[in-house]
N, C-alpha and C positions, 0 to 999 in steps of 0.2 A: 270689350269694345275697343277699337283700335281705330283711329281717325290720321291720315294722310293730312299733313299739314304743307302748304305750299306760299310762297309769296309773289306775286306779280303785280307790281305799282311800276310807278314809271311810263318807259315806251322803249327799255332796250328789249322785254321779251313782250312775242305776240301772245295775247289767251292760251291758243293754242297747245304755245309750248306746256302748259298744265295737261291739256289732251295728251300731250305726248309723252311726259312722266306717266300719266295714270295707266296708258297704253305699253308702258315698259315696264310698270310693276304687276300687270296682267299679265302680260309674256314671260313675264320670270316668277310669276307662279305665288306672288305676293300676295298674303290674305288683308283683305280689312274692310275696314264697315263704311265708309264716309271720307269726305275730303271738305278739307275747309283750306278755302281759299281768301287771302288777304289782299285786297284791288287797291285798298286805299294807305298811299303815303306818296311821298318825296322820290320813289325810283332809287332809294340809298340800299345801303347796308342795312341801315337803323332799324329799317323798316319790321325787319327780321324780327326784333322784339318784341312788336305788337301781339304776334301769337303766345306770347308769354302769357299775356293778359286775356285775349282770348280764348284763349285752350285750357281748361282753367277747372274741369271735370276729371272726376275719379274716372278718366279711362285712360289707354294707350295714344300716347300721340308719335308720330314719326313724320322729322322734317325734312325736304327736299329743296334744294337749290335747283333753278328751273338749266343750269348748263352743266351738266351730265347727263352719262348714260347707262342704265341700269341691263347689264348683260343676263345674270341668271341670279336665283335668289339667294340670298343670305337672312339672317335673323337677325332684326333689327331691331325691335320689340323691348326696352327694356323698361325698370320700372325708376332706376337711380338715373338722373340727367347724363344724357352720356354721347360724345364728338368724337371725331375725329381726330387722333394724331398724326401730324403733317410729316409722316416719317421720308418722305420724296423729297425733301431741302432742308436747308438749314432754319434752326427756330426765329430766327429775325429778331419779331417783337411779339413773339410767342409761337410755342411748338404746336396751338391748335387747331382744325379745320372746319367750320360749321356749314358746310355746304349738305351734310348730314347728320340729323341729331335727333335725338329720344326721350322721354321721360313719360312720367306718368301722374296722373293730379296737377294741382296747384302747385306752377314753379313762377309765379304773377311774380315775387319779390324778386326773382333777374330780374324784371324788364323797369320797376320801382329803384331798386339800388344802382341803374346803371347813370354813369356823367357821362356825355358826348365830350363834354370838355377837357375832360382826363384821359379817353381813348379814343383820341379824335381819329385815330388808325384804321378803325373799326370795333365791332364787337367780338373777333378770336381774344382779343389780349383781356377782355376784363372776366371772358369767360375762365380765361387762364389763372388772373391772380386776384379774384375775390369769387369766384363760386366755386361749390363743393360738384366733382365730375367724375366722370369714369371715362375711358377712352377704348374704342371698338378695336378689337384686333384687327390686322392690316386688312381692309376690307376693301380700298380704293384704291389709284392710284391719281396723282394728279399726270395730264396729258403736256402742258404748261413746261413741263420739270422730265419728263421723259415722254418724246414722241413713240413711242416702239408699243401694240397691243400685248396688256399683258390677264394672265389668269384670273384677277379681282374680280367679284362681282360687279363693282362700280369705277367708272373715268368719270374724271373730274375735271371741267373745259377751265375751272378760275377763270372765269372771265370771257374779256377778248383774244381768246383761241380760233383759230379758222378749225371746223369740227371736219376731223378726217373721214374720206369718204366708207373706210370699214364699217362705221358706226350707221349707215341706212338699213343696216338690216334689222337693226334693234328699234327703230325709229318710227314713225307716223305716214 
């Protein structure tokens, strides 16, 4: 069993944007059984951890950030927790990227050990220096950090990026 994990609280994305992931990982040929979506929190970062705590079943989970876009498939699938490395820029205040991530079963103690007040940054940096991770080969690119379409399966908007018009074809 493999469950599409997604986060939308807030109001910077519409529903929608979930429609539009699910509809990019159709197009590119992605299997899986279910999507749980997280509506309730603050519109943060933070928010992101709740699925720790919900997701919390011997199955596959795979997480999606609602600004990218998923061009053709890759395997994502894994069973050790496993992100992004931010190999497009310098590591800052950590080398990692969780706009996509994996695991399998009960990983509830991320979201129990984590301080907001130790990594008020977000949550890349505590993923970095207290939990145990694996990191996907170069799968993405961030868009942020190189305007120019490249071969990855996935772009990565980080944020407020104006989304380049190429990307309507993959789109809703």
């Amino acid at each position: 069993m493999t469950t599409v994990v997604m986060v939308c609280t807030g109001d910077k994305y519409p529903r929608s944007a979930v429609s539009n992931i699910e509809y990019q990982l159709h197009n590119a040929g992605f299997q899986y059984d279910r999507t749980h979506v997280i509506t309730r929190g603050e519109g943060s970062v933070y928010d992101k951890l709740q699925m720790f705590e919900q997701c919390t079943k011997d199955e596959h989970y795979v997480y999606f950030d609602l600004d990218l876009v998923i061009m053709k498939n890759v395997d994502l699938i894994r069973d050790e927790f496993t992100l992004l490395y931010a190999w497009w820029r310098a590591p800052y205040h950590t080398p990692l990227n969780s706009s996509v991530m994996a695991w399998r079963g009960d990983k509830s103690y991320i979201a129990k050990n984590f301080r907001r007040e130790k990594y008020d940054k977000g949550i890349d940096e505590y993923f970095f220096r207290e939990c145990t991770y694996r990191i996907y080969d170069r799968i993405a690119w961030s868009w942020a950090w190189d305007e120019r379409e490249h071969d990855f399966p996935i772009c990565l908007f980080n944020h407020n990026v104006e989304i380049p018009e190429w990307t309507t074809k993959y789109m809703l």
